[in-house]
C-alpha positions as CSV (number, residue, x, y, z in Angstrom):
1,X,6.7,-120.1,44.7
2,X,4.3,-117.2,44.6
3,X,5.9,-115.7,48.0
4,X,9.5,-115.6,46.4
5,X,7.9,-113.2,44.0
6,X,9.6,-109.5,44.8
7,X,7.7,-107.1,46.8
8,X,7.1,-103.7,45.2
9,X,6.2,-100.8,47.9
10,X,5.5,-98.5,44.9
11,X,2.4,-97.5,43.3
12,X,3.3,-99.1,39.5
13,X,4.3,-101.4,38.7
14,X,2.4,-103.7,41.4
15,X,2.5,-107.5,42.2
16,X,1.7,-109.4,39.5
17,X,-0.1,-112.8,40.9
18,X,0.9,-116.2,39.6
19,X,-2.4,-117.1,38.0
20,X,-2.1,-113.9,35.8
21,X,1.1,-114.0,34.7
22,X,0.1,-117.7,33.3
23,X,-2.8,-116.2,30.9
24,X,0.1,-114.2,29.7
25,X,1.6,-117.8,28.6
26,X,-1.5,-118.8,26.1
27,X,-1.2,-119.7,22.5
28,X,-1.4,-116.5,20.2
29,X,-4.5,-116.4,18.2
30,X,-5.2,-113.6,15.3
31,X,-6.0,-110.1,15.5
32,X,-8.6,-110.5,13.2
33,X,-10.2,-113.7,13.9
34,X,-13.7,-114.5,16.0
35,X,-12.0,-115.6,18.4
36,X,-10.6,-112.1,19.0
37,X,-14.0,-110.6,18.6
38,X,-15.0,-113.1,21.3
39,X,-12.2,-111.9,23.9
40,X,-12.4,-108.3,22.9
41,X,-16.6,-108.6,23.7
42,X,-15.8,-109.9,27.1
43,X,-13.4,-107.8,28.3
44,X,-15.3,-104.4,26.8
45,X,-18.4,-105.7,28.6
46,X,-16.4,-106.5,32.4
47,X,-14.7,-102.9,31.6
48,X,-18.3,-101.2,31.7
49,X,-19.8,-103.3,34.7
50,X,-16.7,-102.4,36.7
51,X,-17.1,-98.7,35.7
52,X,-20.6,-98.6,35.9
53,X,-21.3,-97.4,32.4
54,X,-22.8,-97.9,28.9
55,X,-19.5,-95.5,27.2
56,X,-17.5,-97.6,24.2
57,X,-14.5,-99.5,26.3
58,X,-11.5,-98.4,24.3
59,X,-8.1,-101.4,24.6
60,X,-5.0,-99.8,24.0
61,X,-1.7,-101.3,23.6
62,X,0.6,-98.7,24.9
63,X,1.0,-96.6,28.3
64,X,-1.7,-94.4,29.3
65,X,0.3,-91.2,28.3
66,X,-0.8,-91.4,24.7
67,X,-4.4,-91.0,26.0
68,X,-3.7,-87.9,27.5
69,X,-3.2,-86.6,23.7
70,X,-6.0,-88.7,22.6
71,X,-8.6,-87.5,25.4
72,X,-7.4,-83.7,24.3
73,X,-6.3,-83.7,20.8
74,X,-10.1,-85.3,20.1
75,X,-12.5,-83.1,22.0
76,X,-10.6,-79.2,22.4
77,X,-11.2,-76.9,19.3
78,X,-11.3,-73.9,21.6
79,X,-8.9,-74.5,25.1
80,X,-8.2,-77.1,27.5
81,X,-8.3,-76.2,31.0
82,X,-5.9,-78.2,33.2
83,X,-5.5,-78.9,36.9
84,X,-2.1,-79.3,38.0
85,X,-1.3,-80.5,41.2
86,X,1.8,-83.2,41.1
87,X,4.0,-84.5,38.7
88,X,1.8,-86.5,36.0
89,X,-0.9,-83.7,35.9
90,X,2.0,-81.2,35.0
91,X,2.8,-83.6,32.4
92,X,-0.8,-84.0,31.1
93,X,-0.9,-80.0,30.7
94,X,2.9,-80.3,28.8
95,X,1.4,-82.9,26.4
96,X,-1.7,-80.7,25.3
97,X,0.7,-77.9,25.3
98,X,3.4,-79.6,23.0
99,X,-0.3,-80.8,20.8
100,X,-0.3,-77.0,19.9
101,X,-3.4,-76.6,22.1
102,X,-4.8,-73.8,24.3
103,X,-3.7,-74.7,27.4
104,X,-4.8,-72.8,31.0
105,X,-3.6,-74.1,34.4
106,X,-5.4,-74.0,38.5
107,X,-1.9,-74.9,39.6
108,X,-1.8,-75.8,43.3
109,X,0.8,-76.3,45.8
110,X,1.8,-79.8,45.9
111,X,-0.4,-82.2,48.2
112,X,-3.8,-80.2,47.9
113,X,-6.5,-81.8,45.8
114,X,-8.8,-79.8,43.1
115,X,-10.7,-77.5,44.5
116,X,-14.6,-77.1,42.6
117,X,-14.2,-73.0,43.3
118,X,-11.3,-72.9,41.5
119,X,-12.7,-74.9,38.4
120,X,-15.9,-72.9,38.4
121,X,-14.0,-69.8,38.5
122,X,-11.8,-70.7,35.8
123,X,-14.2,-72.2,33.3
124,X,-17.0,-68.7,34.0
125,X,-13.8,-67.1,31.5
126,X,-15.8,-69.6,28.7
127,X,-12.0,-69.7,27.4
128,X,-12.4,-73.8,27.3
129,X,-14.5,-76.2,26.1
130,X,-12.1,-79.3,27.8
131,X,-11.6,-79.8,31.3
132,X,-8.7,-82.3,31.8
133,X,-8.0,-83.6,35.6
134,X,-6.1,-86.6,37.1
135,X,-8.6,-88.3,39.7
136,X,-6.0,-89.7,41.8
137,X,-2.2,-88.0,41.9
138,X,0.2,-90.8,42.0
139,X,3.1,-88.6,42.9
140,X,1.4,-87.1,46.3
141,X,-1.2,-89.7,47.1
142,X,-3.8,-87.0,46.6
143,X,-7.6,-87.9,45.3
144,X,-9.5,-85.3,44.4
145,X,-13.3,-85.3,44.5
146,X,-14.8,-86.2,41.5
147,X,-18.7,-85.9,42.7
148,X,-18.1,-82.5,43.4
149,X,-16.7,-81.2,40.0
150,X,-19.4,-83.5,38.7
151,X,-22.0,-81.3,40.2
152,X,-20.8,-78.4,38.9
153,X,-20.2,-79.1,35.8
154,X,-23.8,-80.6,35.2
155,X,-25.4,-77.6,36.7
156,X,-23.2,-74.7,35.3
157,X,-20.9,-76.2,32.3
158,X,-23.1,-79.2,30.9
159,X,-21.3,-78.2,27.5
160,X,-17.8,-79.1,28.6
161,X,-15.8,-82.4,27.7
162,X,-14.5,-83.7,30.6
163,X,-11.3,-85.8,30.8
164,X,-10.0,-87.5,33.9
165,X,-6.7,-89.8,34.6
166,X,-7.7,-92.5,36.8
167,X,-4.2,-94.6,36.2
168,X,-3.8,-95.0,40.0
169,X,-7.4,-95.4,41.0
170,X,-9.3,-97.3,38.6
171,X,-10.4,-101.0,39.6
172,X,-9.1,-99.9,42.9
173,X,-11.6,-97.1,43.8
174,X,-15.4,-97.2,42.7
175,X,-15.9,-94.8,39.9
176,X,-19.2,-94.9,38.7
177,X,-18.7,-93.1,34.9
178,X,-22.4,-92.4,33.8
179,X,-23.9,-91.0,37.2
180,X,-20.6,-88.9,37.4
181,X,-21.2,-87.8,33.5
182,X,-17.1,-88.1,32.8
183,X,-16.6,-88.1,28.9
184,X,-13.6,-89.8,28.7
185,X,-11.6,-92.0,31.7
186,X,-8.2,-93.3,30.9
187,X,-6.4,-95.7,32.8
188,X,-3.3,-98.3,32.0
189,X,-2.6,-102.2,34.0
190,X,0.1,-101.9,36.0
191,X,-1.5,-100.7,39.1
192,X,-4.9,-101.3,40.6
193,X,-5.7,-103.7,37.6
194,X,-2.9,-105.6,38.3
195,X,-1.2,-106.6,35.1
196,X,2.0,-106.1,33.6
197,X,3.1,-102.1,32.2
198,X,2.2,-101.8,28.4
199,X,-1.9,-101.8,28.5
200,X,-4.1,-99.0,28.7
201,X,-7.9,-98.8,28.6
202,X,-10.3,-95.9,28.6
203,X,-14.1,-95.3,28.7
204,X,-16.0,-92.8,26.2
205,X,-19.0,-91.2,25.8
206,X,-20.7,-90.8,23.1
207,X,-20.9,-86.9,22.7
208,X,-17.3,-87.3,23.2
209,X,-17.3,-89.3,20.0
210,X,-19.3,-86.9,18.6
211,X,-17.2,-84.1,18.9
212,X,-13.9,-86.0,17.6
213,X,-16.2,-85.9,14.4
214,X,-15.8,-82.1,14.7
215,X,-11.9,-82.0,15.4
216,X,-9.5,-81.7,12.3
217,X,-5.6,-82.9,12.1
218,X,-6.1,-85.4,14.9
219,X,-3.4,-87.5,12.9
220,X,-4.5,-91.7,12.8
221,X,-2.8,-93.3,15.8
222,X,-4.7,-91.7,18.5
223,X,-8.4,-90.9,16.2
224,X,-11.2,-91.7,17.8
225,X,-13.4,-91.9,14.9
226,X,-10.5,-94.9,13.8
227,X,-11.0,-96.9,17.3
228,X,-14.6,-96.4,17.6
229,X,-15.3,-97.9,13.8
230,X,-12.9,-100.7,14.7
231,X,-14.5,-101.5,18.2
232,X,-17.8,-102.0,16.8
233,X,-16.6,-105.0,15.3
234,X,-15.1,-105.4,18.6
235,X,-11.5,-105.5,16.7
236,X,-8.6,-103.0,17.3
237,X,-7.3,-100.7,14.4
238,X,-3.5,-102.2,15.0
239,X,-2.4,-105.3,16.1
240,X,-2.7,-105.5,20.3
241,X,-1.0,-107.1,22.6
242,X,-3.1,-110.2,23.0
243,X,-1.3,-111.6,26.1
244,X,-2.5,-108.5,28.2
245,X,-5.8,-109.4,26.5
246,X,-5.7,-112.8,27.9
247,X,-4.6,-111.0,31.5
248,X,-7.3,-108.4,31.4
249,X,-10.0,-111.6,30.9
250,X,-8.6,-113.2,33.6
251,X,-8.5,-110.1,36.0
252,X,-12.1,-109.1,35.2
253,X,-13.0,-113.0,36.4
254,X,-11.0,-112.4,39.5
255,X,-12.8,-109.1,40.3
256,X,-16.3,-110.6,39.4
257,X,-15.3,-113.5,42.2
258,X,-14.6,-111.0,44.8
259,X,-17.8,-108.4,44.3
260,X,-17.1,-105.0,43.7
261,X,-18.2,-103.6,46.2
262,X,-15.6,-106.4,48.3
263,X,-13.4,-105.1,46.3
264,X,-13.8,-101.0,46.8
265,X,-13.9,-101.9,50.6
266,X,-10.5,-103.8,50.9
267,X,-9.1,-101.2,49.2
268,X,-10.3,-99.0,51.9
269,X,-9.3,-101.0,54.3
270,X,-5.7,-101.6,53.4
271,X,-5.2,-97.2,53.2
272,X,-6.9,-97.2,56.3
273,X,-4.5,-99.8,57.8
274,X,-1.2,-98.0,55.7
275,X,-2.1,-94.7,57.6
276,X,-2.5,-96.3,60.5
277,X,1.0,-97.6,60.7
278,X,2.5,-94.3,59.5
279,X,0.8,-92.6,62.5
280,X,1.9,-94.9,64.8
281,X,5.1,-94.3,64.2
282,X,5.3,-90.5,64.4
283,X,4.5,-89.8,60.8
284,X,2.2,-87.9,58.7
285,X,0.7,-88.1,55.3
286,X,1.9,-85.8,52.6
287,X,-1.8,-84.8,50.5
288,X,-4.1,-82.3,52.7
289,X,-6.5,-83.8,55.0
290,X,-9.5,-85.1,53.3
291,X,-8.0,-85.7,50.1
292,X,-6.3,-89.1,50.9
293,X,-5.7,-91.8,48.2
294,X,-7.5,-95.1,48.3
295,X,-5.0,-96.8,46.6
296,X,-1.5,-95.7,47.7
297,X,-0.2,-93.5,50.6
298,X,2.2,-91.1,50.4
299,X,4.0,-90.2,54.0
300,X,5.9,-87.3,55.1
301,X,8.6,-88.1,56.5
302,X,9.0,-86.0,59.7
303,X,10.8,-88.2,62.1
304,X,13.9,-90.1,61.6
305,X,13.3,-94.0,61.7
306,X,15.8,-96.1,63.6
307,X,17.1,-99.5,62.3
308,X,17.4,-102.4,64.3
């Protein structure tokens, strides 16, 4: 029974529902088949819709931290400019630090989002060409604001590549990609997509592609220029996992029933109803007012909670 199913009060991995886990049950079919081609083209096309975007739809069968190296490792030939604010953007600026990079940090205080004074102030140096940021900070419950860095990057920066983590917001928040102008949004299944861990997807823009073209040593695993000839012919360059494919078809189908905008407002409504609870019971909310996740809340804990 669906409600014997464990309940997980983390952000990732989430419930899996019943119906899902089933699609992970179908027959195998080849990597290199039409019928592949055929699942690949519907996925990549329910990807875009849901992102609001034209970019290439990248599928990627691993976790989302190997597109951290290939957001940076395909698009900095001069420095990558990192906000850090929680645990998995200090680990985003490691990995581009451990590629050999030019890494500079806006390090903030735990719980405070990204701040588009800081960025601007930072980028003016013209020490970067990259400008990597995770949209929604799993470990504090922090979202930063992506329309205003959006702004400022159109107005002042329009040369800069920008990168942006959405694992803990995308398909739960509305991101709209091409009126935001983000180059490359990465994302893996086991939160707001609701799929199993192991599948990661990411959007990219064309001038993004571009400048891969530019980049040298990328190594073949994580090369653009190698997904992007592969997805045209709406194939992968290794064998994927074809059961998350199967998933991924399904979830799209389940998104398209509900609406998206539905689905943005539930999402809404369920951290509205989350921080409502905490408050009424003597609580607070660990991120800085204003900068509250849509997806999962993180509480401080200021008063002791009895048992009964």
């Amino acid at each position: 029974m669906e409600n014997n199913f464990p309940k997980l009060f983390i952000p990732g991995p989430t419930h899996v529902s019943k119906e899902i886990l089933e699609e992970f049950c179908t027959s195998q079919i080849g990597h290199r088949t039409p019928e592949i081609s055929e699942l690949i083209g519907f996925i990549t096309h329910g990807i875009k819709e849901i992102l609001y975007t034209k970019n290439t739809i990248f599928l990627i069968s691993h976790a989302a931290t190997g597109l951290w190296e290939m957001g940076t490792k395909n698009s900095s030939e001069k420095g990558v400019l990192h906000c850090v604010n929680g645990a998995f953007s200090s680990k985003w600026a490691l990995s581009s630090d451990k590629c050999g990079l030019n890494v500079g940090l806006i390090d903030y205080e735990w719980g405070r989002g990204v701040k588009v004074e800081d960025v601007d102030k930072y980028l003016s140096t013209g020490n970067y060409d990259v400008f990597a940021m995770v949209h929604n900070e799993t470990s504090t419950g922090v979202m930063s604001n992506l329309e205003e860095i959006s702004e400022l990057l159109k107005s002042k920066y329009p040369d800069i590549i920008w990168l942006v983590d959405a694992v803990s917001s995308m398909a739960g928040v509305k991101i709209n990609v091409d009126e935001l102008g983000i180059d490359f949004l990465l994302s893996s299944t086991q939160k707001a997509w609701g799929l199993p861990a192991g599948f990661s997807v990411c959007s990219v823009s064309d001038r993004m592609i571009e400048k891969s073209k530019k980049i040298q040593n990328k190594g073949y695993f994580l090369d653009i220029e190698v997904y992007n000839k592969y997805i045209k012919k709406l194939q992968t360059p290794t064998t994927p996992s074809i059961p998350h494919m199967f998933g991924l078809k399904k979830v799209i189908e389940v998104i398209k029933d509900e609406g998206l905008n539905n689905r943005w407002n539930r999402h809404i409504e369920m951290a509205e109803f989350t921080r409502s609870w905490a408050f009424n019971h003597g609580q607070e909310l660990f991120p800085e007012q204003n900068n509250e996740s849509l997806t999962l809340t993180c509480i401080k804990n200021i008063k002791k909670m009895g048992c009964k």
